[in-house]
N, C-alpha and C positions, 0 to 999 in steps of 0.2 A: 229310601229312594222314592222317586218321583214326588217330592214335594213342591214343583213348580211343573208338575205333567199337564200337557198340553194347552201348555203359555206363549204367548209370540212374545218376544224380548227385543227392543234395540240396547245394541252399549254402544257408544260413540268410543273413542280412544280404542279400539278393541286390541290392536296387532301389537300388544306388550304387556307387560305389569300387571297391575288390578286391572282391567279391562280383560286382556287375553284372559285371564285366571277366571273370573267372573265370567265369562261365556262358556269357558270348559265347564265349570260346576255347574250354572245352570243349564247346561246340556246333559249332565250325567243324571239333572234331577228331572228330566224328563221335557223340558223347555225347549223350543224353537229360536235360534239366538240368529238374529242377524246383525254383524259385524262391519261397525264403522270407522273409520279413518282415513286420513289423508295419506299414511305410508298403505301402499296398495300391494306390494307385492309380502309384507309381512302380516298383515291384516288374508290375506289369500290364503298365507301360508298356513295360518293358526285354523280359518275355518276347513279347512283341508283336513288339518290333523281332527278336528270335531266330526266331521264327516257330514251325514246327510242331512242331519238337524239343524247346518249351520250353512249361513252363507255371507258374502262379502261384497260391500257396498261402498266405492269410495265416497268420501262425504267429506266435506270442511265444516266444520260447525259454528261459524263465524258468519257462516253464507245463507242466508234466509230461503233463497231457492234451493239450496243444496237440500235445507231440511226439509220442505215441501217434496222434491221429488223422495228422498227416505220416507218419507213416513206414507205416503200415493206408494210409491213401489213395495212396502211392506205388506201395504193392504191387500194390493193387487195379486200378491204372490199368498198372501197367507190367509187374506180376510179377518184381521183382529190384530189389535194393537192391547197388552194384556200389562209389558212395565217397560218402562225406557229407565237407563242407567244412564245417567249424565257423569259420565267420566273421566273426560278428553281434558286435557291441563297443558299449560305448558309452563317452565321455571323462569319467572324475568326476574332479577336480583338487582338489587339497588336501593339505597337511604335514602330519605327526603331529599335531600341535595344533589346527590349523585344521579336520582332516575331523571331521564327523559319523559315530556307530556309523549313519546310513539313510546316508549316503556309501559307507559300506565294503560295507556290505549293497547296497546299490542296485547296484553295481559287479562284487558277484560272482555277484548273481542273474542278471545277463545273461552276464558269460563265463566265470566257473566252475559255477555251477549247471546254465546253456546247458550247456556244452562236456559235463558229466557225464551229462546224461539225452540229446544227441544219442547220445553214443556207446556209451551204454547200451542204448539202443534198437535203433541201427544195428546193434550186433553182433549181436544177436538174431538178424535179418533175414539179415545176411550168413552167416550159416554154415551158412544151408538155401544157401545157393546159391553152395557153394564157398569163397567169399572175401571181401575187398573191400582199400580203402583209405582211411583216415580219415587228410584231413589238419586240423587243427587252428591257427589263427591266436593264435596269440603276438605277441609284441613283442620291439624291442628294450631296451625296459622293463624285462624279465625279464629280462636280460642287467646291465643298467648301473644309477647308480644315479642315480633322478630326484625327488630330496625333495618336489617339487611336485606329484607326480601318484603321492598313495601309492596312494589306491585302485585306480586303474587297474592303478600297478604290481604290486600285491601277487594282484590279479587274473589277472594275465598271467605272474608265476611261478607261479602255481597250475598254472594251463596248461601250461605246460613238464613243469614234474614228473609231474603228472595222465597227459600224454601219453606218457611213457616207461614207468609203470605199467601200462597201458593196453598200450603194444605188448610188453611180455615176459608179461603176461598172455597175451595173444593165442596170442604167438608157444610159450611153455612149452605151452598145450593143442592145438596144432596147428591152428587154427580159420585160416591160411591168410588174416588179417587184421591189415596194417599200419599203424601209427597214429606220424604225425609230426607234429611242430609246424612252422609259419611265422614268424620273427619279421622284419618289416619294419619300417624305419626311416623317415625322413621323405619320405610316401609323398604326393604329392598328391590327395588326398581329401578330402570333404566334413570329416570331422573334423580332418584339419590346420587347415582353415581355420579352423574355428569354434574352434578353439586359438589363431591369429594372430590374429582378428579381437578373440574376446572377452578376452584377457590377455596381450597379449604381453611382460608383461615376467615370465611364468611360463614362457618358452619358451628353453630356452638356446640360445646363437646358431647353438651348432656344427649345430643340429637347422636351422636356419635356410640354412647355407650347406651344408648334405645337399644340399638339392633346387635349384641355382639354376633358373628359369624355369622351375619344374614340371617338370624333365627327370626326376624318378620319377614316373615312370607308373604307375596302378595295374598296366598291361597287365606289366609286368614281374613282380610281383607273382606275375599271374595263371601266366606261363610255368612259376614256379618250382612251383607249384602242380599244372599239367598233369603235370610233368614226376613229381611224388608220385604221382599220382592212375592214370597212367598204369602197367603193366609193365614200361616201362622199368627202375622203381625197383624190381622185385620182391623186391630183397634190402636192402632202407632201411626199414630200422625202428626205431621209438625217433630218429631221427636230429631234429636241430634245423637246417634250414638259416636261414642269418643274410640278407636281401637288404638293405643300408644301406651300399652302399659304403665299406664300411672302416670305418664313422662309431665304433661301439661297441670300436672294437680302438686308437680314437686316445687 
C-alpha cells in the first residue's frame, strides 16, 4: 500500500474501463485522482464510489481550453500535478478505402491531439514541482497490423512515437519527467464490446480467444499503469510496456 502516497493524478477517460480501474488503484495506493471525461454523470458516479480522494471534472480532450482549465483547476484545488494518465480513446473502424478524411480526423482529435495538449500542459505544471509521470495509453494497434481499424490504428502509433519523443525531450532538459506508453490488448471494456456487438466479423478471432470469459481485466491494465506512475519506475522512460498476453508476438 501506498506506493503512489500523496500523488495528484489526472486520468482523462476516467468513467469506465482502464481509466475508472486506474483511479480506483491509484486511490487505494494512496493517490489523489481527479477524474476526466466527457460522460459526466458516470465519471461522478466512479469518483463517488472513490470517495474523498477523488474528484470529477468534465473535460473533452480534444479541446485545448478544456485542458488549460483541468490542469489551472487541479492546481488550484491540490497545488501539484505529480502523473497525468492519457487514457481517453475512442473506436473509429474502417480500411483504407472505406474510412472518411472526419474518420481519420475524428480519431486523432481524441487520442493524438488529446495525448499532445495533455502532455503539453502537464509538463508545464510538473517542473515547478520537481517532476512527474505521464503514462500514455496506446495499443496493441500500434504494434501489429489491423486493416480494419486504420483510424484507430494510425491514431495509436501516433502515440507511441509521440511518447518516446516526449520522454528524451524531457529527459535531455533534465525536467525529472517520464513519459511512457501502454499498449493493451483484448481488454474487457466497454469498447471491446461495442466492437463484438456492433461488427463482429471486423474482429479477428485471435483478438477473440485473448480474453476467454473476460479474464482481461481492466484492473490488470490499471496495475501495469500504477507500476509507471509510481517511483518504482523512476528509471522507465520512453519505454512501451505490451499487456496482451503474447497476443501481438503470435
Amino acid at each position: 500500500m501506498g506506493r503512489v502516497e500523496g500523488k495528484v493524478c489526472i486520468i482523462t477517460g476516467a468513467s469506465s474501463g482502464i481509466g475508472a480501474a486506474t483511479a480506483r488503484l491509484l486511490a487505494e495506493e494512496g493517490a489523489t485522482v481527479v477524474l476526466a471525461d466527457v460522460q459526466e454523470q458516470k465519471g461522478a458516479e466512479v469518483a463517488g464510489e472513490i470517495g474523498e480522494s477523488a474528484c470529477f471534472l468534465r473535460h473533452d480532450v480534444s479541446q485545448e481550453e478544456d485542458w488549460r482549465h483541468l490542469v489551472q483547476e487541479t492546481m488550484r484545488r491540490f497545488g501539484r500535478l505529480d502523473i497525468l494518465v492519457n487514457n481517453a480513446g475512442i473506436l473509429v473502424s474502417g480500411t483504407i478505402e472505406s474510412s472518411s478524411v472526419d474518420d481519420f480526423h475524428r480519431a486523432n482529435a481524441v487520442m493524438v491531439d488529446g495525448v499532445f495538449l495533455g502532455c503539453k500542459y502537464a509538463i508545464e505544471e510538473m517542473k515547478k514541482s520537481g517532476g512527474g509521470s505521464i503514462v500514455n495509453l496506446s495499443s496493441i494497434a500500434a504494434q501489429i497490423a489491423q486493416p480494419h481499424f486504420l483510424p484507430y490504428s494510425a491514431a495509436k502509433g501516433a502515440v507511441r512515437t509521440m511518447t518516446k519523443s516526449i520522454a528524451v525531450h524531457c529527459q535531455i532538459h533534465k525536467y525529472n519527467i517520464r513519459c511512457n506508453s501502454v499498449h493493451p490488448g483484448a481488454i474487457q471494456t466497454p469498447m471491446f464490446e461495442e466492437v463484438k456487438k456492433a461488427s463482429k466479423e471486423l474482429l479477428p478471432p485471435e483478438l477473440l480467444k485473448a480474453s476467454p470469459g473476460g479474464r482481461a481485466d481492466p484492473s490488470e491494465v490499471a496495475s501495469t499503469i500504477l507500476f509507471l506512475a509510481s517511483d518504482e519506475s523512476r528509471f522507465v522512460n520512453g519505454a512501451e510496456l505490451i499487456v496482451d498476453n503474447a497476443l501481438s508476438v503470435q
